[in-house]
N, CA, C and O atoms as a DFTB+ gen file, in Angstrom:
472 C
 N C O
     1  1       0.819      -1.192       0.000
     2  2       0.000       0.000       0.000
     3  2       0.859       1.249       0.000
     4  3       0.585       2.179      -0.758
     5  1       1.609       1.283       0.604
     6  2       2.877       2.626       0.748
     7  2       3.777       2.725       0.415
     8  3       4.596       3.560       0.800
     9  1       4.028       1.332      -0.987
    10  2       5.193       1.567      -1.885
    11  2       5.273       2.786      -3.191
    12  3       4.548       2.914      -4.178
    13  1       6.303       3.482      -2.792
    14  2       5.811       4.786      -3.623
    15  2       7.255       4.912      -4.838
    16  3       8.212       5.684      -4.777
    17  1       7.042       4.172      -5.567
    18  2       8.062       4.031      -6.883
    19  2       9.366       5.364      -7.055
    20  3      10.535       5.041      -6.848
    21  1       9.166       6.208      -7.278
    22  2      10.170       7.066      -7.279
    23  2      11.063       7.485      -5.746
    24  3      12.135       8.089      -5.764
    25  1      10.511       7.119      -4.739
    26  2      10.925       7.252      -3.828
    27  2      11.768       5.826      -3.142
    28  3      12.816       5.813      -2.497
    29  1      10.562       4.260      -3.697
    30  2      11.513       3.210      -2.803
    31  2      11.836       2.214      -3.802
    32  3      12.428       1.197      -3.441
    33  1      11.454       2.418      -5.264
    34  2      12.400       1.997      -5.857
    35  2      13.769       2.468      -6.199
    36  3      14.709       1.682      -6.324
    37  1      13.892       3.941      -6.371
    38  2      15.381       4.039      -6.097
    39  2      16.207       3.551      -4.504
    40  3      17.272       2.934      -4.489
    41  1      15.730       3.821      -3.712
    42  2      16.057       3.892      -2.283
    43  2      16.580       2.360      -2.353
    44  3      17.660       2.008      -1.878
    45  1      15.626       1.457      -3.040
    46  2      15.815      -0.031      -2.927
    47  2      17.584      -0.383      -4.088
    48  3      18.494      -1.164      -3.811
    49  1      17.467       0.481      -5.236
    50  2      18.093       0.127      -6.047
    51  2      19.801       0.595      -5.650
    52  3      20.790      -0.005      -6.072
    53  1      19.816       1.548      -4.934
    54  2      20.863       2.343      -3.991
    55  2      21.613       1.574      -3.218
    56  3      22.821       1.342      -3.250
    57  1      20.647       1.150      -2.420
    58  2      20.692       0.357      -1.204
    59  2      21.553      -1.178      -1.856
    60  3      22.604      -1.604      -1.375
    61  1      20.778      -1.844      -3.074
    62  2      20.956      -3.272      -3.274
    63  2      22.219      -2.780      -4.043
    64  3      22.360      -3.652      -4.900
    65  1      23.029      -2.038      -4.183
    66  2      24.236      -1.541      -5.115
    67  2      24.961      -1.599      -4.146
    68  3      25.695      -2.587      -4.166
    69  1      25.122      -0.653      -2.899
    70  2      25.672      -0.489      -1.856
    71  2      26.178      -2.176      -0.752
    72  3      27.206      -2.471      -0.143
    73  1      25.052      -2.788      -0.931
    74  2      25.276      -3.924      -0.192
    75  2      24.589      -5.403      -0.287
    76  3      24.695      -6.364       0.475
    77  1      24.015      -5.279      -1.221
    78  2      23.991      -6.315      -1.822
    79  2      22.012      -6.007      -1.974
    80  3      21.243      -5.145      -1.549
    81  1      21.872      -7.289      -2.834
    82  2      20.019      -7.014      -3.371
    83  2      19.206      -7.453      -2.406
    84  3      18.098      -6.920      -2.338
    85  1      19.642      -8.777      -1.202
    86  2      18.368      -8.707      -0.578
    87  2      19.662      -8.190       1.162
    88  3      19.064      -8.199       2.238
    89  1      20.521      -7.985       1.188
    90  2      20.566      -7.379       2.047
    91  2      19.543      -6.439       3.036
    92  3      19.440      -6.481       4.262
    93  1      18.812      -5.564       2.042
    94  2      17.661      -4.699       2.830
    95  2      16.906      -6.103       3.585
    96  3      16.618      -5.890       4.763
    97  1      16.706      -6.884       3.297
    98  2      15.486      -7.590       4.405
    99  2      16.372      -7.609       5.929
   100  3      15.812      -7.692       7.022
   101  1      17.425      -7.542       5.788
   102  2      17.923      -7.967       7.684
   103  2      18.195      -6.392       7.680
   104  3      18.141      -6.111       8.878
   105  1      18.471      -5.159       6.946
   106  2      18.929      -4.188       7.378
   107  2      17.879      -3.574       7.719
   108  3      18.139      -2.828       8.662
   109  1      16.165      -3.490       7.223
   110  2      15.485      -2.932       6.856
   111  2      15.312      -1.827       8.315
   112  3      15.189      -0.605       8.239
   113  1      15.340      -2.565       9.479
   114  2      14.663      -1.676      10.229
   115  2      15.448      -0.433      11.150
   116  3      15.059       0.265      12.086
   117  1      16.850      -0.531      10.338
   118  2      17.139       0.455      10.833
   119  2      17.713       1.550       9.211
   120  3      18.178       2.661       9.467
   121  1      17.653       1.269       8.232
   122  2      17.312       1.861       7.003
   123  2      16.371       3.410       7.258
   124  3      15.417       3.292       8.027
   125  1      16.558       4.509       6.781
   126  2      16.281       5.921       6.833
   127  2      14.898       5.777       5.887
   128  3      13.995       6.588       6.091
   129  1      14.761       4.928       5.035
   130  2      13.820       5.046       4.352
   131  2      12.431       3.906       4.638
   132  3      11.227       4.104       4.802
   133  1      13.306       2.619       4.600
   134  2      12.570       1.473       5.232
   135  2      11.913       1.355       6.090
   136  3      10.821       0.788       6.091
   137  1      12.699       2.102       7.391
   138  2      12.693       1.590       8.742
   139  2      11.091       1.405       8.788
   140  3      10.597       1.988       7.823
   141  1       9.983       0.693       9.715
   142  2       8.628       0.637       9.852
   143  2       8.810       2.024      10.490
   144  3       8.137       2.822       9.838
   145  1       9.453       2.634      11.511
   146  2       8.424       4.203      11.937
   147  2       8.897       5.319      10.265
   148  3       8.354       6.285       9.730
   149  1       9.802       4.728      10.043
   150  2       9.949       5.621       8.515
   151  2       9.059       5.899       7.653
   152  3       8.514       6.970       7.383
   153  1       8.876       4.307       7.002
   154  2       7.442       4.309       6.477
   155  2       5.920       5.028       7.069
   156  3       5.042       5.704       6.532
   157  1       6.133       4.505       8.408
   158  2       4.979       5.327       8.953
   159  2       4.537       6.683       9.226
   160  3       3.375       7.089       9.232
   161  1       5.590       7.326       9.449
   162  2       5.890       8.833       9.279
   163  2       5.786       9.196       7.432
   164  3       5.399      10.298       7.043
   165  1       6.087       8.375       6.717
   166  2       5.885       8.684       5.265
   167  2       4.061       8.419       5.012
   168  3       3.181       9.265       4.851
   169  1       4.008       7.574       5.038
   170  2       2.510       6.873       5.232
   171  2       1.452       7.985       5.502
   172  3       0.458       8.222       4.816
   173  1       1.950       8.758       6.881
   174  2       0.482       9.677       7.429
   175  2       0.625      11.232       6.310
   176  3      -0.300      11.869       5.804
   177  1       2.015      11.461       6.212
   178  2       2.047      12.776       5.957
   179  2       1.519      12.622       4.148
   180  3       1.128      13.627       3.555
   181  1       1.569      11.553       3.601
   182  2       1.181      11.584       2.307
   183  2      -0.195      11.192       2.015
   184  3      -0.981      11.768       1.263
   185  1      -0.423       9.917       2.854
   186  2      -1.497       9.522       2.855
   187  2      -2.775       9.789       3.671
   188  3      -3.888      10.263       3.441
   189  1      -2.186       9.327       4.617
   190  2      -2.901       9.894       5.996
   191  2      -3.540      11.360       6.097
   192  3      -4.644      11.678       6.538
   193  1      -2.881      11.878       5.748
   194  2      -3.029      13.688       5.798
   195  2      -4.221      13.658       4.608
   196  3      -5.007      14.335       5.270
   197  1      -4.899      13.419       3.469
   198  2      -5.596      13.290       2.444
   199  2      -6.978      12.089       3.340
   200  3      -6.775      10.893       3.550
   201  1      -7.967      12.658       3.626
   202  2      -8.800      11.598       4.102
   203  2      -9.595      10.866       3.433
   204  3     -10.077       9.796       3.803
   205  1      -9.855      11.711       1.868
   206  2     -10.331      10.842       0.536
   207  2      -9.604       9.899       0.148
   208  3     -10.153       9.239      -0.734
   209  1      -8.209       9.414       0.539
   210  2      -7.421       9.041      -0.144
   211  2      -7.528       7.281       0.701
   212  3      -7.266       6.243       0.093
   213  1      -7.934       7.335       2.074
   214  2      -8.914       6.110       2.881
   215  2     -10.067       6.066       2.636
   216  3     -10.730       6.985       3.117
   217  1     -10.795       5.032       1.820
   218  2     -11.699       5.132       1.927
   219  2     -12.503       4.598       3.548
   220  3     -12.056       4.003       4.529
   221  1     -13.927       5.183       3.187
   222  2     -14.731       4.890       4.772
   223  2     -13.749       5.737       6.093
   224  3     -13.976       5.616       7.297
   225  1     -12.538       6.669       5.417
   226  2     -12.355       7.489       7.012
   227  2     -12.915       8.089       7.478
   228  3     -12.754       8.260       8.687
   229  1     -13.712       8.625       6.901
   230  2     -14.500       9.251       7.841
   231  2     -15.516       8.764       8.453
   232  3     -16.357       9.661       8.380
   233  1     -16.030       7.770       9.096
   234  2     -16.458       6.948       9.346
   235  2     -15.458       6.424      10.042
   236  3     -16.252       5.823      10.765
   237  1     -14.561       6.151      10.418
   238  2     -13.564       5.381      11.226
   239  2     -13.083       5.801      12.524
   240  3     -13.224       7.022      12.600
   241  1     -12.622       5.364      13.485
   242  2     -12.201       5.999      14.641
   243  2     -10.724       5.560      14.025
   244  3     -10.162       4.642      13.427
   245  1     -10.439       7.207      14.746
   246  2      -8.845       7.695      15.051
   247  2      -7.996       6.690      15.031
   248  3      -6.961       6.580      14.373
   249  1      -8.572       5.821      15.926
   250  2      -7.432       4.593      16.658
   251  2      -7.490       3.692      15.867
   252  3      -6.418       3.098      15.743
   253  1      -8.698       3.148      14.970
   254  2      -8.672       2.148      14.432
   255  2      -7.812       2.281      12.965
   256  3      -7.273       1.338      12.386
   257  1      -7.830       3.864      12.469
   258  2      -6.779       3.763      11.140
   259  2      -5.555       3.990      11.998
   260  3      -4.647       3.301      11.534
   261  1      -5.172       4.640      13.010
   262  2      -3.746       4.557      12.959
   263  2      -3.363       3.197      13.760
   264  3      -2.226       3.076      14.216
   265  1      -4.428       2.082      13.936
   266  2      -3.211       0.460      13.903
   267  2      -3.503       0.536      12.549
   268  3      -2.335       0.609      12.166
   269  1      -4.089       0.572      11.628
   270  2      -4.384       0.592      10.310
   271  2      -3.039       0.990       9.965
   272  3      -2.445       0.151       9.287
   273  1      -2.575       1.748      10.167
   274  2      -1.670       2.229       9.461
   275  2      -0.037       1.730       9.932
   276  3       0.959       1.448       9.265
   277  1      -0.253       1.769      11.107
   278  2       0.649       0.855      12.103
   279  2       1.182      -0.432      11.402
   280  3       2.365      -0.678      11.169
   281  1       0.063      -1.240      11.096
   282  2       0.385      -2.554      10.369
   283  2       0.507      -2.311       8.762
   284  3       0.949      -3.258       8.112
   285  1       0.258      -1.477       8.278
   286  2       0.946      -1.606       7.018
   287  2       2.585      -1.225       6.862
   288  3       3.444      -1.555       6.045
   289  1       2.583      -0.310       8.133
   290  2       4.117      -0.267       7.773
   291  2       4.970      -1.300       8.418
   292  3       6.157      -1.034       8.229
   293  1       4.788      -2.400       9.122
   294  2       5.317      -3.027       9.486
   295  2       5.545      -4.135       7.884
   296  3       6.411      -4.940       7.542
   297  1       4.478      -3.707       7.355
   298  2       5.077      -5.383       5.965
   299  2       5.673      -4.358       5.266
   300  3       5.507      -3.140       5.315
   301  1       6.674      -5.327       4.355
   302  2       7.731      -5.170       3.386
   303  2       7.572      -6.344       2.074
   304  3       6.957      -7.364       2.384
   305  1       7.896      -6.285       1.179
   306  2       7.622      -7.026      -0.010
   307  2       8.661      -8.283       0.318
   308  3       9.726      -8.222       0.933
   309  1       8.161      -9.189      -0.152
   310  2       8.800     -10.349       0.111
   311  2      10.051     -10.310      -0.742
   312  3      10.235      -9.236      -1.314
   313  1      11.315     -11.653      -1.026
   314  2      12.307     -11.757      -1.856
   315  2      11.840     -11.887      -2.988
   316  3      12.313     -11.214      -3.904
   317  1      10.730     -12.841      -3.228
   318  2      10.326     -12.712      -4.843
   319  2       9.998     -11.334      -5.697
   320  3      10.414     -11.095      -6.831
   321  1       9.090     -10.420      -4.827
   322  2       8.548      -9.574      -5.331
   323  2       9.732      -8.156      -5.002
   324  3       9.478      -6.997      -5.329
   325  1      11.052      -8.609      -4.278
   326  2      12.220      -7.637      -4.159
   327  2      12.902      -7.406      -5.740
   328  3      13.177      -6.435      -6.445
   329  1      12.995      -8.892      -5.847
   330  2      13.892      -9.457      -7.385
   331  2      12.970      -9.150      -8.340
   332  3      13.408      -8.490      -9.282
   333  1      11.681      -9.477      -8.363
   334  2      11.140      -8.788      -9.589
   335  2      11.408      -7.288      -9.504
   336  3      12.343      -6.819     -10.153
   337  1      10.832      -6.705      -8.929
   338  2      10.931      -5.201      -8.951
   339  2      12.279      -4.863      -9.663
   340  3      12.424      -4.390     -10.790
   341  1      13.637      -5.360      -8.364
   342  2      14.636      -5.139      -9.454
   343  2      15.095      -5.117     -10.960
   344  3      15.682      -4.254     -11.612
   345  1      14.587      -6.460     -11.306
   346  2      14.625      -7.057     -12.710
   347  2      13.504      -5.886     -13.583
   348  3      13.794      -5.363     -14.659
   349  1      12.371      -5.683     -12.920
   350  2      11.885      -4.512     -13.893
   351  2      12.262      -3.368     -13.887
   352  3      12.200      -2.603     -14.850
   353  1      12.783      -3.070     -12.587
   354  2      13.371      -1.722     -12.824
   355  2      14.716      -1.503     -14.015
   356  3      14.687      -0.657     -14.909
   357  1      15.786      -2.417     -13.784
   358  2      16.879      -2.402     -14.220
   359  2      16.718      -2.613     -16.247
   360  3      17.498      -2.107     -17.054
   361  1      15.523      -3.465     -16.586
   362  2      14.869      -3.392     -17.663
   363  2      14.922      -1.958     -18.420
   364  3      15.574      -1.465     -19.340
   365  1      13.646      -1.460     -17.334
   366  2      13.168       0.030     -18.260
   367  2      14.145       0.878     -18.319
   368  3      14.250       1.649     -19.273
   369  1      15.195       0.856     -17.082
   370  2      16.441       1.937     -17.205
   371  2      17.869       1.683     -18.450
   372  3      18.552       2.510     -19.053
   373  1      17.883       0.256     -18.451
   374  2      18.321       0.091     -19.799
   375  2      17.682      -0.379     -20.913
   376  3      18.218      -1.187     -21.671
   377  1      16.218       0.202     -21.130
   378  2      16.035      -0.252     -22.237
   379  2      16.199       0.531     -23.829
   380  3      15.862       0.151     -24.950
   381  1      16.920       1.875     -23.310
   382  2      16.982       3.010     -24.525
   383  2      18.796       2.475     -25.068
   384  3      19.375       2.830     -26.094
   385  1      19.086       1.958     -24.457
   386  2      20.512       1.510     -24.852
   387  2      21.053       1.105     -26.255
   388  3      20.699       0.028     -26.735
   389  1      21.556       1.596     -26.657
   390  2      22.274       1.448     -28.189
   391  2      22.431       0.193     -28.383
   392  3      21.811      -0.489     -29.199
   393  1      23.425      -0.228     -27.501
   394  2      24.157      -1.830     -27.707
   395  2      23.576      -2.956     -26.646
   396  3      23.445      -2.922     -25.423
   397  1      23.327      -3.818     -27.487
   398  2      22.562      -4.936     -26.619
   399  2      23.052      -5.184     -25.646
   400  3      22.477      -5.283     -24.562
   401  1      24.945      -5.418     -26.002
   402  2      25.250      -5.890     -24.536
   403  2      25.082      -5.116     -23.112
   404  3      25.417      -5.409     -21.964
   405  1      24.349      -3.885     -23.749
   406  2      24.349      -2.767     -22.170
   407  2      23.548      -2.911     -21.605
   408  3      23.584      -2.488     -20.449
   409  1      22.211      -3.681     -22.160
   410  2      20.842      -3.849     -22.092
   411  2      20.765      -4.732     -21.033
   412  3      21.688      -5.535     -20.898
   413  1      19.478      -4.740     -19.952
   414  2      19.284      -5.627     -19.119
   415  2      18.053      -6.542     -19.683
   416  3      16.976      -6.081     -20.063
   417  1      18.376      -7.786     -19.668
   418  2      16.941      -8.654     -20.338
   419  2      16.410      -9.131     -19.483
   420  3      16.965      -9.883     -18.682
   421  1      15.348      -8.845     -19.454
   422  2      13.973      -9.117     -18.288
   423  2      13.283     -10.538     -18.704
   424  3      12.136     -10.679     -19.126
   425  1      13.976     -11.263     -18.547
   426  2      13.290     -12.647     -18.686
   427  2      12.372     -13.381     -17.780
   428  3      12.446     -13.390     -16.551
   429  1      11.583     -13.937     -18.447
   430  2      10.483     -14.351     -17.134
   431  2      11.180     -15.280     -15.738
   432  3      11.676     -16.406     -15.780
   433  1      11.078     -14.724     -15.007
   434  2      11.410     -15.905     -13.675
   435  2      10.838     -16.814     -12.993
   436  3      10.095     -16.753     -12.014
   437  1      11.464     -18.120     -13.911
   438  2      10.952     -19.641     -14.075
   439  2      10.792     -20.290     -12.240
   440  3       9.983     -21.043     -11.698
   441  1      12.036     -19.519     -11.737
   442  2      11.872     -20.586     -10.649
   443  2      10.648     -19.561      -9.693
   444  3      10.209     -20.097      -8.675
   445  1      10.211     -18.343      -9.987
   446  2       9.272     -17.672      -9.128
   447  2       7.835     -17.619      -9.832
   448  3       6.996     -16.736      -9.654
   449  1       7.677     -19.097     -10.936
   450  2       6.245     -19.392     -11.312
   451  2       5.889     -17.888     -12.350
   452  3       4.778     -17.402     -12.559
   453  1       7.324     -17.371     -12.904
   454  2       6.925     -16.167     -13.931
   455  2       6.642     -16.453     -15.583
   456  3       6.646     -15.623     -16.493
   457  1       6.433     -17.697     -15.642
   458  2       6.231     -17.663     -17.266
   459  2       4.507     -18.360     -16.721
   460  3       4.164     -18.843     -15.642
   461  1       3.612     -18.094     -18.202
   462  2       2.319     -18.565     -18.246
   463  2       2.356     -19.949     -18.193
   464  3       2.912     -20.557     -19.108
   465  1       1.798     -20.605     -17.170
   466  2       1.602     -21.777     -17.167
   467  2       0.083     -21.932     -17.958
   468  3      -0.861     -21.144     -17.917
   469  1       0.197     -23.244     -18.696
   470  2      -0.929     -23.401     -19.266
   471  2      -1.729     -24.822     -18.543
   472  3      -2.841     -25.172     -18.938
């Protein structure tokens, strides 16, 4: 719900350069961007702050969206859905590339059930 692409896909892509790609899962909670009160402090002031942007808030007690909100920042995307992201990100950023070999090829990922099974 509070993955916000220009903000934690770079943050993610930074990060997995710096120290490796799934490194962020054991670093996450002390990460500037990751951390769960990070997210959560990101969470209210973007989201939170907009009350159209929940539906039924108004209608809701106080307490009940902010565990609402509490527990979304506690999840993080799993390893499968870390590595995809990567793999698509790294795609679209080389996909204007002159020479093939610069190019990143986004191939389906067989062992994470990514091609159409029929």
């Amino acid at each position: 719900v509070w993955w916000c692409p220009w903000i934690h896909d770079v943050a993610l892509v930074v990060h997995a350069a710096k120290k490796g790609l799934f490194s962020i899962i054991t670093e996450r909670d002390h990460h500037p961007i990751f951390a769960p009160s990070c997210v959560e402090q990101f969470f209210r002031s973007s989201l939170a702050s907009s009350r159209c942007v929940l539906p039924g808030a108004d209608h809701t007690s106080s307490e009940k969206i902010d565990d609402w909100i509490r527990k979304q920042s506690e999840k993080f995307p799993g390893l499968n859905q870390i590595e995809r992201r990567m793999s698509f990100f790294c795609d679209l950023v080389t996909s204007k590339a002159t020479d093939i070999s610069d190019r990143y090829c986004n191939l389906p990922m067989f062992d994470h059930g990514g091609w159409p099974r029929l």
